[in-house]
C-alpha positions in Angstrom: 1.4 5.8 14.9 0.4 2.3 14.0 3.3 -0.5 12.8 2.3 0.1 8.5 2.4 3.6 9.1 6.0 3.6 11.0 7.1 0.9 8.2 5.5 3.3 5.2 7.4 6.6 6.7 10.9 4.6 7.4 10.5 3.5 3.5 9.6 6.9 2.4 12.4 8.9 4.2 14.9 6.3 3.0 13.6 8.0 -0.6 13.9 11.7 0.5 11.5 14.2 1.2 8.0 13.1 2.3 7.1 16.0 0.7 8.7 14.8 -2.9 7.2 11.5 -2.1 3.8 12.9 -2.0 4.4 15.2 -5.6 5.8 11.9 -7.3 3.0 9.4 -6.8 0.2 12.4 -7.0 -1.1 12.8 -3.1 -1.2 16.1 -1.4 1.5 16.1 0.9 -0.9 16.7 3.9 -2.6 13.7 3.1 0.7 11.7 3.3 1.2 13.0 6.1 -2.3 12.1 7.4 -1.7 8.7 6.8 1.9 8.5 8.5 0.1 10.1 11.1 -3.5 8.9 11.9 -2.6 5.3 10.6 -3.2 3.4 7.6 -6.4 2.2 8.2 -8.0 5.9 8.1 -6.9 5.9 4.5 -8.6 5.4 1.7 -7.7 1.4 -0.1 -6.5 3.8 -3.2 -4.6 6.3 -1.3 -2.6 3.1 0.4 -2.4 1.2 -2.7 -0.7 4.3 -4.6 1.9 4.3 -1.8 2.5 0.9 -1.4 2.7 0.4 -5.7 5.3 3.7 -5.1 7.7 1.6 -2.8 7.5 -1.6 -4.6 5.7 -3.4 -2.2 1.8 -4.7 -2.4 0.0 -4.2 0.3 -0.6 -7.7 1.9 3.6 -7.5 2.4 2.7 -4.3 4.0 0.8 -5.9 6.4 3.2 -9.1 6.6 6.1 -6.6 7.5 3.8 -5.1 10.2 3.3 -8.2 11.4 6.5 -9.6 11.9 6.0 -12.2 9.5 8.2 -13.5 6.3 7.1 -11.7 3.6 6.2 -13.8 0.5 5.7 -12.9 -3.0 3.6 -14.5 -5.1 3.5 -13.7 -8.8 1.0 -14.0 -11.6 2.3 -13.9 -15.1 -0.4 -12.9 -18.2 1.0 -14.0 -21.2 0.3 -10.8 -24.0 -1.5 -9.2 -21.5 -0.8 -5.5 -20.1 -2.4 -4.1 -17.2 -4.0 -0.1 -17.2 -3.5 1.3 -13.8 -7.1 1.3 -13.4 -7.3 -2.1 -13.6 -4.5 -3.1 -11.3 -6.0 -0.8 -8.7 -9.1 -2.6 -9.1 -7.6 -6.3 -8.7 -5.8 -4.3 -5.4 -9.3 -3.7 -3.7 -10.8 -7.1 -4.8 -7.8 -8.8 -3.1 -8.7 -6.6 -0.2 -12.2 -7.1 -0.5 -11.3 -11.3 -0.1 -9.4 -10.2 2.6 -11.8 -8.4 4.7 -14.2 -11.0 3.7 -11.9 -14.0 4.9 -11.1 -12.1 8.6 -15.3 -11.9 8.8 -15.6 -15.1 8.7 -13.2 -16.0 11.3 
C-alpha cells in the first residue's frame, strides 16, 4: 500500500465503516477498497478528489501529509460567488493538471 492510501484508510476508519464511507460520498465500496489497496495513483483524479473533498482535506495536503511535509492551506475567497460541485471538481483536476505539468518540467 502506498503512504496516501495508508493516510486515506487511517482517516476513513477513524469515520467508521469503509463500507459506509463508500455509501456516503457515492463509490462502490469495492472501488474504495481498490484504491486503499492498489494505491492512489491507480485511481481515477475524480474518484480521489471525492474522497479527499469527503475527509476535508484537498488533495495536494494529501500528498503533503504523504510526504512528511507541513501541510499548508491556502484559501481563495469569491465574493457572491457559489461553486456547483462540477465546477470545483473541475478547478481539482486543473490544479492537478498544473501539477503534473510543473513535475514534467523538472
Amino acid at each position: 500500500m502506498d503512504k496516501r492510501a495508508e493516510i486515506l484508510a487511517e482517516l476513513i476508519d477513524k469515520k467508521g465503516s469503509r463500507r459506509a464511507f463508500a455509501e456516503e460520498i457515492g463509490l462502490p465500496p469495492t472501488t474504495l477498497q481498490s484504491i486503499l489497496t492498489r494505491g492512489v495513483g491507480r485511481a481515477s483524479i475524480d474518484n480521489i478528489i471525492k474522497v479527499c473533498r469527503a475527509l476535508g482535506i484537498s488533495v495536494e495536503e494529501l500528498d503533503a501529509i504523504a510526504a512528511g511535509r507541513e501541510v499548508q492551506t491556502i484559501a481563495a475567497h469569491h465574493d457572491g460567488e457559489e461553486w456547483t460541485e462540477e465546477e470545483l471538481a473541475e478547478i481539482e483536476r486543473f490544479k492537478e493538471f498544473v501539477k503534473l505539468k510543473r513535475k514534467q518540467q523538472e
